[in-house]
N, CA, C and O atoms as CSV, one atom per row, in Angstrom:
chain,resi,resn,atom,element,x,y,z
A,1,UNK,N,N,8.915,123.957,91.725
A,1,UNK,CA,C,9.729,123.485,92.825
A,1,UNK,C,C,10.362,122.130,92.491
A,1,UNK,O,O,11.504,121.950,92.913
A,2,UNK,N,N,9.661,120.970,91.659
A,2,UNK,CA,C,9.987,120.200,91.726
A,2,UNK,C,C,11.480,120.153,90.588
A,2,UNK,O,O,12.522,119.502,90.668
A,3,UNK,N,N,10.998,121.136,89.588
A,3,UNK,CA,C,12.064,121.130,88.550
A,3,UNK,C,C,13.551,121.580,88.776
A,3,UNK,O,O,14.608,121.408,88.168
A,4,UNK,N,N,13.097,122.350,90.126
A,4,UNK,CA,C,14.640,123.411,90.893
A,4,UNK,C,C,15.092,122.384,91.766
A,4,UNK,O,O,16.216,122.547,92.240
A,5,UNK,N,N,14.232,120.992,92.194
A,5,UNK,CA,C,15.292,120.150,92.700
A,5,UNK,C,C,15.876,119.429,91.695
A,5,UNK,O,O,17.068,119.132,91.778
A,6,UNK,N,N,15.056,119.033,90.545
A,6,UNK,CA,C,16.206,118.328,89.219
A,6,UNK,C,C,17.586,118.633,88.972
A,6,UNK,O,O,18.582,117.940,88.764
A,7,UNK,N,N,17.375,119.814,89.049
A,7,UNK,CA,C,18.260,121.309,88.481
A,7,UNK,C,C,19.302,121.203,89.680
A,7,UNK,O,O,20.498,120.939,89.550
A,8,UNK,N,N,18.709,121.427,90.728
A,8,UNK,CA,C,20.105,121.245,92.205
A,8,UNK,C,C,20.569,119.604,91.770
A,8,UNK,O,O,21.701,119.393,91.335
A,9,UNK,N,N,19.606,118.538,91.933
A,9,UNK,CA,C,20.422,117.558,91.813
A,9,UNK,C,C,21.630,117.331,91.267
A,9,UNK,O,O,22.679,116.928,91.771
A,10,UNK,N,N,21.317,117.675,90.062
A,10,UNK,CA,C,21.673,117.259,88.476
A,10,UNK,C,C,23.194,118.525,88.403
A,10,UNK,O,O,24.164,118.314,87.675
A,11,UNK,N,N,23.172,118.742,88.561
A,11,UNK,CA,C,24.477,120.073,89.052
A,11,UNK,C,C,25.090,120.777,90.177
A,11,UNK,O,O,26.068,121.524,90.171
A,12,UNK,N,N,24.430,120.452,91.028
A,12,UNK,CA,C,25.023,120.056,92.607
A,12,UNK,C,C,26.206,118.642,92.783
A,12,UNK,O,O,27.028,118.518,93.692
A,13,UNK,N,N,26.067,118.068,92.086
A,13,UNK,CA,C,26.319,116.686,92.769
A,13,UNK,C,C,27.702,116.615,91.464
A,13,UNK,O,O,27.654,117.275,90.426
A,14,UNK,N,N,28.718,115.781,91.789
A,14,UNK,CA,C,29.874,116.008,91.487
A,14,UNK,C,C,30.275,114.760,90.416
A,14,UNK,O,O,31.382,114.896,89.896
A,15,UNK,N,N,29.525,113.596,90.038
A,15,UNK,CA,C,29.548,113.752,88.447
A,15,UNK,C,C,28.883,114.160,87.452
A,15,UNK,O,O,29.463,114.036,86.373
A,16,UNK,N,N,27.587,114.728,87.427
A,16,UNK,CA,C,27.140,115.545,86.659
A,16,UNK,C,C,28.278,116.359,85.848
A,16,UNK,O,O,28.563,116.543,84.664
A,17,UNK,N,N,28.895,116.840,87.404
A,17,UNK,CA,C,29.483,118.019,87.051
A,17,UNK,C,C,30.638,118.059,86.254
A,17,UNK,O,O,30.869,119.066,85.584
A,18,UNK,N,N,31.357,117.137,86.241
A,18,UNK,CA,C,32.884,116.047,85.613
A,18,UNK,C,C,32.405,116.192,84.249
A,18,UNK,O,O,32.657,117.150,83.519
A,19,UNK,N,N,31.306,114.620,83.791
A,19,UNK,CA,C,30.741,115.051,82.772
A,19,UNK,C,C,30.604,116.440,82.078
A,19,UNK,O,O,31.348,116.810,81.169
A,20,UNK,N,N,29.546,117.193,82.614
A,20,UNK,CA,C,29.698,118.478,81.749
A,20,UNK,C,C,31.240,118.877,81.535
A,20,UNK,O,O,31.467,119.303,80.403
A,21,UNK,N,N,32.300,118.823,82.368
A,21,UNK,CA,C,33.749,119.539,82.341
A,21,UNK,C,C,33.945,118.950,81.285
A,21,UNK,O,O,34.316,119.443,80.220
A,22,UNK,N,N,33.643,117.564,81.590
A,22,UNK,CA,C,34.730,116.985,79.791
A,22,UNK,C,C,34.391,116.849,78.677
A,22,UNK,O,O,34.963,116.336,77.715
A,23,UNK,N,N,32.874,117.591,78.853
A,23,UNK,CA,C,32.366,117.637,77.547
A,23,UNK,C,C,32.968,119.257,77.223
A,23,UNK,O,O,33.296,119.554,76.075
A,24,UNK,N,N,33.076,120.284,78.393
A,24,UNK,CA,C,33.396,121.585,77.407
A,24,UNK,C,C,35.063,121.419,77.513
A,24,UNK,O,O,35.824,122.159,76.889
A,25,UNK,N,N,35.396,120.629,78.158
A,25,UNK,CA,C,36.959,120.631,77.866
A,25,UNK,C,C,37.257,119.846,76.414
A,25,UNK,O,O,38.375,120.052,75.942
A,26,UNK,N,N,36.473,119.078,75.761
A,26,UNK,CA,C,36.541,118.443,74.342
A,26,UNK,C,C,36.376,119.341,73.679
A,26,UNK,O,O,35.408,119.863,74.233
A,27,UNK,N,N,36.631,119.988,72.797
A,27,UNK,CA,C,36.011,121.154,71.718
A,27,UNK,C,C,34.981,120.426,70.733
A,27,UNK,O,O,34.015,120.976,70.203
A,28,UNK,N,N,35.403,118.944,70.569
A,28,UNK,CA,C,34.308,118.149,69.851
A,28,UNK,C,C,33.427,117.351,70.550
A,28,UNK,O,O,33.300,117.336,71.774
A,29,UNK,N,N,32.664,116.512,69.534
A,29,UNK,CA,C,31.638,115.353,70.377
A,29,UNK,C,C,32.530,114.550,70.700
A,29,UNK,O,O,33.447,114.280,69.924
A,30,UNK,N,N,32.400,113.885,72.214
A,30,UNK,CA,C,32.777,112.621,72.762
A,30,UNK,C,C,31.995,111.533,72.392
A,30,UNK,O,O,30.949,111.657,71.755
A,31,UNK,N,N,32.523,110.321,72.815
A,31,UNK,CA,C,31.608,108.634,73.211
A,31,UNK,C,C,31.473,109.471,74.556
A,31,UNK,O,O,32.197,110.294,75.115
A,32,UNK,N,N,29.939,108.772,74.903
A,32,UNK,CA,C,29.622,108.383,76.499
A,32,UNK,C,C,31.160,107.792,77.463
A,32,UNK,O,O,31.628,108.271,78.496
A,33,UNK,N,N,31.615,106.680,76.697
A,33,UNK,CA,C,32.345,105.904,77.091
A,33,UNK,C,C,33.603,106.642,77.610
A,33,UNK,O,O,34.166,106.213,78.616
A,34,UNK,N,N,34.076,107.766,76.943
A,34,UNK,CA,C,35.259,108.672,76.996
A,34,UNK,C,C,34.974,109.435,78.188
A,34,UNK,O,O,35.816,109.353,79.083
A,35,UNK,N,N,33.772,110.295,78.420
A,35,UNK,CA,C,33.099,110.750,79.984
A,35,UNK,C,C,32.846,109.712,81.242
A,35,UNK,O,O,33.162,109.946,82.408
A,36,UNK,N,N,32.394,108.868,80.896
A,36,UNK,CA,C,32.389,107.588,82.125
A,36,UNK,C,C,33.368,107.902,82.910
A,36,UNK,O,O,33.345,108.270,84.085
A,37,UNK,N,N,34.807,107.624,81.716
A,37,UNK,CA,C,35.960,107.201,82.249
A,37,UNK,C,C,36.538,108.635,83.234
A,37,UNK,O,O,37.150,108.573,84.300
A,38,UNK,N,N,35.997,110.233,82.270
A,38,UNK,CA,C,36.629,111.143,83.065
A,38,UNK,C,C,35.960,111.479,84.687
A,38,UNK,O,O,36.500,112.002,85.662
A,39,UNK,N,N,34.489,110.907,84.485
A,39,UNK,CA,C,34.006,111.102,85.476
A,39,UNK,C,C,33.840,110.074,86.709
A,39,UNK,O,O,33.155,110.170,87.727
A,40,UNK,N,N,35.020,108.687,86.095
A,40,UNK,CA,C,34.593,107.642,87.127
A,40,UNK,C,C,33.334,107.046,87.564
A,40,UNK,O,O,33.074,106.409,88.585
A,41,UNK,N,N,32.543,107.420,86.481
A,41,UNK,CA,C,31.634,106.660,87.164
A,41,UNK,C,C,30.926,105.493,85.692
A,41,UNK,O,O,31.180,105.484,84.488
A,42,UNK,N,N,30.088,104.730,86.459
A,42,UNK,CA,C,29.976,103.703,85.208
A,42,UNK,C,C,28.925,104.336,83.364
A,42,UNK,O,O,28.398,105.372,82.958
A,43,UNK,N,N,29.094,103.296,82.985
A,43,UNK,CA,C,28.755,104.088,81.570
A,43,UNK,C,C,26.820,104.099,81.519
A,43,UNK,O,O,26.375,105.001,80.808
A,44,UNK,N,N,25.999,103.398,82.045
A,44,UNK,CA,C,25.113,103.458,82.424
A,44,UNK,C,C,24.551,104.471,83.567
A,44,UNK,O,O,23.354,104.455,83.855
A,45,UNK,N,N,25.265,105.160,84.066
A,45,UNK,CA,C,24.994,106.286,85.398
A,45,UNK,C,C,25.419,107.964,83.938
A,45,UNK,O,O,24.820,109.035,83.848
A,46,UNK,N,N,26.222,107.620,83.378
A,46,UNK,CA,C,26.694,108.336,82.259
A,46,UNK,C,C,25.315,108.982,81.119
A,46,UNK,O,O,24.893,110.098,80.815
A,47,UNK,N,N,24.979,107.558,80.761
A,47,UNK,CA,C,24.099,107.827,79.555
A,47,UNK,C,C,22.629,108.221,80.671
A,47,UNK,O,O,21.694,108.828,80.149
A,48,UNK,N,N,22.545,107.869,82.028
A,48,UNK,CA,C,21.267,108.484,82.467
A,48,UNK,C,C,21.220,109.657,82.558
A,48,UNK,O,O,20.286,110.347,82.148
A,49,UNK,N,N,22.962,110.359,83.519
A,49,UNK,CA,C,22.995,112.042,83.327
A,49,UNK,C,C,22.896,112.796,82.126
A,49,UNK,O,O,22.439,113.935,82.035
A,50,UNK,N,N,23.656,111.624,80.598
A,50,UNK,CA,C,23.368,112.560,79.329
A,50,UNK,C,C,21.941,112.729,78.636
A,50,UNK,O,O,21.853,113.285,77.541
A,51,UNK,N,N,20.973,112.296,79.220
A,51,UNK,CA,C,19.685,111.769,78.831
A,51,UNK,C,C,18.964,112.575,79.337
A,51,UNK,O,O,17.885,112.957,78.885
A,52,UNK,N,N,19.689,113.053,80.714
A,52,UNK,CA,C,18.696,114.133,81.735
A,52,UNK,C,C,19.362,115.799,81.237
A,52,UNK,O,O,18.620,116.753,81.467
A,53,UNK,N,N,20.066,115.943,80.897
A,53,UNK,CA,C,21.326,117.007,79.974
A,53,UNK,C,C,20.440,116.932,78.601
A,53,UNK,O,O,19.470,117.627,78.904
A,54,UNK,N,N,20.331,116.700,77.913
A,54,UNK,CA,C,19.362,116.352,76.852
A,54,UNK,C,C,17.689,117.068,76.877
A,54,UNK,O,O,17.132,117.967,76.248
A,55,UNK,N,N,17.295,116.125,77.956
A,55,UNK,CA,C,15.905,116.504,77.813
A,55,UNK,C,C,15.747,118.483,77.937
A,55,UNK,O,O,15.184,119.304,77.213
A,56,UNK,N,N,16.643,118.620,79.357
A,56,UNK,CA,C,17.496,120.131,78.973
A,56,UNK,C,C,17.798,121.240,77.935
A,56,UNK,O,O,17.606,122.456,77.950
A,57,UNK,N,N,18.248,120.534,77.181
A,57,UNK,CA,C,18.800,120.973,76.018
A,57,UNK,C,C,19.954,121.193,76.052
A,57,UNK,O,O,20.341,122.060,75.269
A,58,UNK,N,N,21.163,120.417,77.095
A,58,UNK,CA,C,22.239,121.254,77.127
A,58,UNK,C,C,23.152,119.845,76.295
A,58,UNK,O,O,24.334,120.152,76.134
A,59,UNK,N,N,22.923,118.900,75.946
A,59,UNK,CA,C,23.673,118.112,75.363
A,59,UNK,C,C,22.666,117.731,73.508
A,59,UNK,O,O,21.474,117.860,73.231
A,60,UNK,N,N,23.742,117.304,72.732
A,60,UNK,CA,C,23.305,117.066,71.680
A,60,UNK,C,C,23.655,115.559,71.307
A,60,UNK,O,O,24.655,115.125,71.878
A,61,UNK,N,N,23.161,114.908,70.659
A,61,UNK,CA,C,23.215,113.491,70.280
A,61,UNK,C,C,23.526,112.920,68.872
A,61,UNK,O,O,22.581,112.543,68.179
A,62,UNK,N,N,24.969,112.824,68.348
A,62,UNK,CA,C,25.132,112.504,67.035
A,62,UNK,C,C,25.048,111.299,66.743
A,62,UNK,O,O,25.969,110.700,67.297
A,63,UNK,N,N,24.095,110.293,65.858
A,63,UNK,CA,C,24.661,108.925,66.390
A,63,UNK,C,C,24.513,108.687,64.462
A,63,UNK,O,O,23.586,108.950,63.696
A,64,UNK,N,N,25.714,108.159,64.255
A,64,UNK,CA,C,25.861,107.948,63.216
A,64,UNK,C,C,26.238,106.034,63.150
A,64,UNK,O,O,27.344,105.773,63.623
A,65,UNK,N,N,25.538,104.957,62.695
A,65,UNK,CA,C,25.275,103.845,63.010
A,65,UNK,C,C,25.013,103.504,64.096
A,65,UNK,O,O,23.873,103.573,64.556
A,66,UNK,N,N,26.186,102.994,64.829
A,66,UNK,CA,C,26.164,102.622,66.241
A,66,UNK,C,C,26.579,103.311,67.003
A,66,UNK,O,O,26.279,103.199,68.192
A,67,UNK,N,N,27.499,104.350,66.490
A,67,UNK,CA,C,28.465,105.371,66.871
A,67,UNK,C,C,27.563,106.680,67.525
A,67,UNK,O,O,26.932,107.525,66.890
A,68,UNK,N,N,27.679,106.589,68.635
A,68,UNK,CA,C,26.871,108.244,68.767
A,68,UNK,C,C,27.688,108.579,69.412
A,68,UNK,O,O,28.367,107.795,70.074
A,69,UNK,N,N,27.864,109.944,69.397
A,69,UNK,CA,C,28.830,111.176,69.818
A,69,UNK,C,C,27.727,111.860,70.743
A,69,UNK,O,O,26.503,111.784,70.631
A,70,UNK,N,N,28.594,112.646,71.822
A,70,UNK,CA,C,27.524,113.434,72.491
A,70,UNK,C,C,28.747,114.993,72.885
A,70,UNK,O,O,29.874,115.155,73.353
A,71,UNK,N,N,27.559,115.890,72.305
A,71,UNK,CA,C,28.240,117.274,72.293
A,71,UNK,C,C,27.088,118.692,73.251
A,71,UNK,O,O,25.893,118.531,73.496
A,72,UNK,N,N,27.697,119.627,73.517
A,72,UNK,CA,C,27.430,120.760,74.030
A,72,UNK,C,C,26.180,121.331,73.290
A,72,UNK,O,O,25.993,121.129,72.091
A,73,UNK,N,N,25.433,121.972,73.987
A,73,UNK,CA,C,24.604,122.791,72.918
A,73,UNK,C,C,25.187,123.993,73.486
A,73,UNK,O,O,26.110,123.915,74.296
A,74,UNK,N,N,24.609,125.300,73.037
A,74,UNK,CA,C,25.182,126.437,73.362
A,74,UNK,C,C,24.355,126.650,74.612
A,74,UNK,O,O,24.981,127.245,75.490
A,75,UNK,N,N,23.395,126.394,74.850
A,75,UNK,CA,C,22.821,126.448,76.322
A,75,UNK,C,C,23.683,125.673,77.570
A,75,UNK,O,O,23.398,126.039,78.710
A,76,UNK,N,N,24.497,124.847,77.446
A,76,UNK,CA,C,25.153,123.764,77.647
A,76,UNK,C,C,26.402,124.442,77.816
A,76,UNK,O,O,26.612,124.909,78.936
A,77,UNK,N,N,27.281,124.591,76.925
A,77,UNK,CA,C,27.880,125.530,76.850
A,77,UNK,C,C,28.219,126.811,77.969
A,77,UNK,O,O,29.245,126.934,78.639
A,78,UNK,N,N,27.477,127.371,77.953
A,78,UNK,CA,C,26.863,128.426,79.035
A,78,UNK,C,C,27.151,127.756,80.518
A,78,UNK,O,O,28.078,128.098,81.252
A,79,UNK,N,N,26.305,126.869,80.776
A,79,UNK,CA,C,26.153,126.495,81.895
A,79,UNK,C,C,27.086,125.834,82.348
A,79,UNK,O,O,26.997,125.608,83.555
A,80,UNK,N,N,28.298,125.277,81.635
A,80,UNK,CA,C,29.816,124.112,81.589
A,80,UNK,C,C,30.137,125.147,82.153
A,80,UNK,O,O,30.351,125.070,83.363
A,81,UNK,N,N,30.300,126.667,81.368
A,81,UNK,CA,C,31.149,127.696,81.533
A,81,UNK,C,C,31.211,127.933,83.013
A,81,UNK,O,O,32.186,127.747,83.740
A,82,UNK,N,N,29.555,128.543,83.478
A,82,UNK,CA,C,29.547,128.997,85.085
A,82,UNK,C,C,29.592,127.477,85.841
A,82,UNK,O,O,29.585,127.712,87.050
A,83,UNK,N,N,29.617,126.597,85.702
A,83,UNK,CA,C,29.791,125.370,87.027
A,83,UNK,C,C,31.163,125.688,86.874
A,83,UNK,O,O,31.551,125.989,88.003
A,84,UNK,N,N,32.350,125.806,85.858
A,84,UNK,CA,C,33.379,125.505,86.281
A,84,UNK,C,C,33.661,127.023,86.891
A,84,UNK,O,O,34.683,127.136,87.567
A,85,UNK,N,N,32.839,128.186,86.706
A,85,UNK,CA,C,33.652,129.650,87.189
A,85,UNK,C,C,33.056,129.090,88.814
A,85,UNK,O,O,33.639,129.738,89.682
A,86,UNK,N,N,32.480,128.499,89.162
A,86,UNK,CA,C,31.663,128.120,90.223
A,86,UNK,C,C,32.626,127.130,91.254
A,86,UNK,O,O,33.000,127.273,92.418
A,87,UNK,N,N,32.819,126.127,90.295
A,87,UNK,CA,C,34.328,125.461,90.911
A,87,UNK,C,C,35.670,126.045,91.132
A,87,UNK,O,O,36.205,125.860,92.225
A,88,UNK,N,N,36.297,126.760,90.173
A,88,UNK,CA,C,37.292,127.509,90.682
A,88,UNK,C,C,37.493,128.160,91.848
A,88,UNK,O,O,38.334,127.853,92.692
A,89,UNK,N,N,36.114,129.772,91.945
A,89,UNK,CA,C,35.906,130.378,93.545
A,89,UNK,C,C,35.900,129.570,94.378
A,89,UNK,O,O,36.489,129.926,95.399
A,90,UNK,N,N,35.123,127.781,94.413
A,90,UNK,CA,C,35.238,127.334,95.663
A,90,UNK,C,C,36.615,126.949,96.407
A,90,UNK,O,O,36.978,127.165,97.563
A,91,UNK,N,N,37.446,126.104,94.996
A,91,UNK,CA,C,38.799,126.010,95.203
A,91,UNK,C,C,39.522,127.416,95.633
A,91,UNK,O,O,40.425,127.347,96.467
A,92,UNK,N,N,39.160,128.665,95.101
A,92,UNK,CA,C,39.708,129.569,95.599
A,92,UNK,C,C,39.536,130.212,97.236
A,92,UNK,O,O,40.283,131.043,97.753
A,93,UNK,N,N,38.476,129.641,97.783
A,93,UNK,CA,C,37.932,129.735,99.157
A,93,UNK,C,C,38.563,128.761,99.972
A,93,UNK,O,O,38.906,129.064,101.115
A,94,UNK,N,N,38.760,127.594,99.500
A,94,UNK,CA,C,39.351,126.870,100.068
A,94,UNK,C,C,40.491,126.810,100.121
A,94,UNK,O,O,41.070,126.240,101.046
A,95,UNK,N,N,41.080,127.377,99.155
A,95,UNK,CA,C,42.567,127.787,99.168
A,95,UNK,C,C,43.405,128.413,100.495
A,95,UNK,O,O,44.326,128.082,101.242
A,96,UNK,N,N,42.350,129.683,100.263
A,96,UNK,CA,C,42.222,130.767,101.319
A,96,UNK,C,C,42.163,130.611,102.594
A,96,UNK,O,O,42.855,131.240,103.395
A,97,UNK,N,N,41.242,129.667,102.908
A,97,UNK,CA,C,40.823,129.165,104.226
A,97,UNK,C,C,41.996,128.214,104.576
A,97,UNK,O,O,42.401,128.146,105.736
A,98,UNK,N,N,42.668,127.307,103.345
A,98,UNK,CA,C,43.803,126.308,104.073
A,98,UNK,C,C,44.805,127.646,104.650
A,98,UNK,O,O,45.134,127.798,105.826
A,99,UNK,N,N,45.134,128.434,103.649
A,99,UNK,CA,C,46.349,129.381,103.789
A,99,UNK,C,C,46.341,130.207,105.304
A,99,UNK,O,O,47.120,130.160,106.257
A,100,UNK,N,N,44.954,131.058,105.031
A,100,UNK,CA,C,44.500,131.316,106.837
A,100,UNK,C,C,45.023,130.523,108.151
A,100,UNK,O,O,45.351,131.038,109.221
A,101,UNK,N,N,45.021,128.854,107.742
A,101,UNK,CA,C,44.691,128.261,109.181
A,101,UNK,C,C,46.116,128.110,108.975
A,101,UNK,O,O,46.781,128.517,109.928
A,102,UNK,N,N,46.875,127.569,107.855
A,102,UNK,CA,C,48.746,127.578,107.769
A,102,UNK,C,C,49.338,128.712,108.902
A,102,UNK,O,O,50.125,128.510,109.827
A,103,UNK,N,N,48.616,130.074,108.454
A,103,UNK,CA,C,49.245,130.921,109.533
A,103,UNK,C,C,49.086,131.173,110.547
A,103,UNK,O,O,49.852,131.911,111.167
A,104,UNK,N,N,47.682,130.460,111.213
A,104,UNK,CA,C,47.462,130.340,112.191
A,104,UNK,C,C,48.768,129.598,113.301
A,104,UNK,O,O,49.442,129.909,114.283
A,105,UNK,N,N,48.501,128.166,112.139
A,105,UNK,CA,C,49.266,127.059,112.644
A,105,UNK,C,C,50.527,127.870,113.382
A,105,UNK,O,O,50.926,127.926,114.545
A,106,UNK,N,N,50.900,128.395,112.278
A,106,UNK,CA,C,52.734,128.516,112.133
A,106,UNK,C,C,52.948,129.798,113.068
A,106,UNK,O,O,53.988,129.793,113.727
A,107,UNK,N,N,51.994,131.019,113.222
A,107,UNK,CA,C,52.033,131.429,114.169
A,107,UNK,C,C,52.013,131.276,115.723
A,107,UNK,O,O,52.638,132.003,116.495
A,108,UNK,N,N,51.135,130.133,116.107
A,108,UNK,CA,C,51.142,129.238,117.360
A,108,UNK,C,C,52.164,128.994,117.622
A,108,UNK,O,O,52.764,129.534,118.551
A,109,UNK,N,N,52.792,127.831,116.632
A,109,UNK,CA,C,53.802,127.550,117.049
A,109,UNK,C,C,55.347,128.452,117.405
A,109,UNK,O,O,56.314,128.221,118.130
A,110,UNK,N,N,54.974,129.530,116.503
A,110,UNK,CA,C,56.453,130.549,117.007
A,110,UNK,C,C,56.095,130.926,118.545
A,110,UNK,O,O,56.914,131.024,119.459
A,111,UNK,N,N,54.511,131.139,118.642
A,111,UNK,CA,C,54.507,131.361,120.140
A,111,UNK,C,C,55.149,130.669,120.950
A,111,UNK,O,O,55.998,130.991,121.781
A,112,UNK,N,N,54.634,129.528,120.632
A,112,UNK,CA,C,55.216,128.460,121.960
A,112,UNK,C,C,56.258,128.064,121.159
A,112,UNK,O,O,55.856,127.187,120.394
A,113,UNK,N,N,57.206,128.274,121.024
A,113,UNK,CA,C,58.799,128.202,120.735
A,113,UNK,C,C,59.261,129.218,121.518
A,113,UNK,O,O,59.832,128.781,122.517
A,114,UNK,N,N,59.239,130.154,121.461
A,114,UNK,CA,C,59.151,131.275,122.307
A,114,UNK,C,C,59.418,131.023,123.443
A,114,UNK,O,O,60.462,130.980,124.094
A,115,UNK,N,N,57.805,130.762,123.754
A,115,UNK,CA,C,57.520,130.292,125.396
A,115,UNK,C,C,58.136,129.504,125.863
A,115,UNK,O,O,58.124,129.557,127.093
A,116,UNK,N,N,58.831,128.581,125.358
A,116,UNK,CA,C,59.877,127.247,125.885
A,116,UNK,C,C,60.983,127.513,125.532
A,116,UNK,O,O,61.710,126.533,125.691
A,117,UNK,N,N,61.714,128.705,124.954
A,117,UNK,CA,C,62.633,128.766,124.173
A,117,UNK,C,C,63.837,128.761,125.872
A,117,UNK,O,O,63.622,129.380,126.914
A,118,UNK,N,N,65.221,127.683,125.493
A,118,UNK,CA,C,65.826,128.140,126.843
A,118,UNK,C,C,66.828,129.356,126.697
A,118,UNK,O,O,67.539,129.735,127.628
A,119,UNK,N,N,66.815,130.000,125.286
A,119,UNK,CA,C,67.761,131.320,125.723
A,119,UNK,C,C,66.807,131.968,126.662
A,119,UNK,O,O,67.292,132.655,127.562
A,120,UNK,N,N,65.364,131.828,126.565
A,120,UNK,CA,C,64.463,133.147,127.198
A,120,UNK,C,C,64.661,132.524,128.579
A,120,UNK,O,O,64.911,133.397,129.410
A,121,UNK,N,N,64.627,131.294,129.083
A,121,UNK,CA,C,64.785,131.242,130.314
A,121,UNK,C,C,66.209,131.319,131.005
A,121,UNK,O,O,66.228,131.272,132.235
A,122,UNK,N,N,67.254,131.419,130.397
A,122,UNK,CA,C,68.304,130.929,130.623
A,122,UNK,C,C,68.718,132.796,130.701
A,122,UNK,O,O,69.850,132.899,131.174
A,123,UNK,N,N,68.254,133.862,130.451
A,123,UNK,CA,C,68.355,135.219,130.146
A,123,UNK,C,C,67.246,135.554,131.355
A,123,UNK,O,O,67.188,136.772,131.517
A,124,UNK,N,N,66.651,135.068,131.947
A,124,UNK,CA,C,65.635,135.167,133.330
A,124,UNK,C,C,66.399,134.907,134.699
A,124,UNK,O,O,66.122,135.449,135.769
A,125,UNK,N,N,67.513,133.886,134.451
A,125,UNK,CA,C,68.237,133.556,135.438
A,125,UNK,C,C,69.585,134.017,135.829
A,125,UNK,O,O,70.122,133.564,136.840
């Protein structure tokens, strides 16, 4: 139980989720520093989510001097894949739902255009 709230945290919550995007949107290893920036948030909140991605196994750690790169594992990989098929449907729900209430809107209003319209009253009299 306790590990399935890590797991909700850690991929529920919407820079986790950035991060992972711009790591599978890179085809290579990034800097931390390059994700910060896509995910807005600071570079220390960065290296804690890549650390918790890690212990995971879904991130890899190249550090060549000072230089470390941080890349996908194929488990990682996987899981970039379904958060973003995961993000799309929601955008696609929400899409849906704006488009729904558009015709709501726009239908109302032909009503009551209608209803006030003065040819219709002016054709009553």
């Amino acid at each position: 139980m306790v590990e399935n709230k890590i797991l909700e945290e850690l991929f529920l919550r919407e820079k986790p989720a950035k991060i992972l995007m711009g790591l599978k949107s890179s085809k290579e290893a990034v800097y931390a520093t390059t994700l910060s920036k896509e995910a807005n948030c600071t570079y220390s909140h960065t290296t804690k989510i890549l650390n918790e991605f890690s212990r995971l196994g879904l991130v890899q750690f190249d550090k060549k001097g000072r230089i470390k790169h941080v890349k996908l594992t194929d488990d990682g990989w996987d899981i970039a894949h379904n958060v973003e098929a995961i993000t799309k449907k929601f955008l696609q729900i929400e899409e849906n739902i704006k488009s729904k209430e558009l015709k709501k809107s726009t239908k109302k209003a032909v009503v009551v255009k209608e209803a006030v319209s003065p040819k219709k009253t002016a054709d009553k009299i």
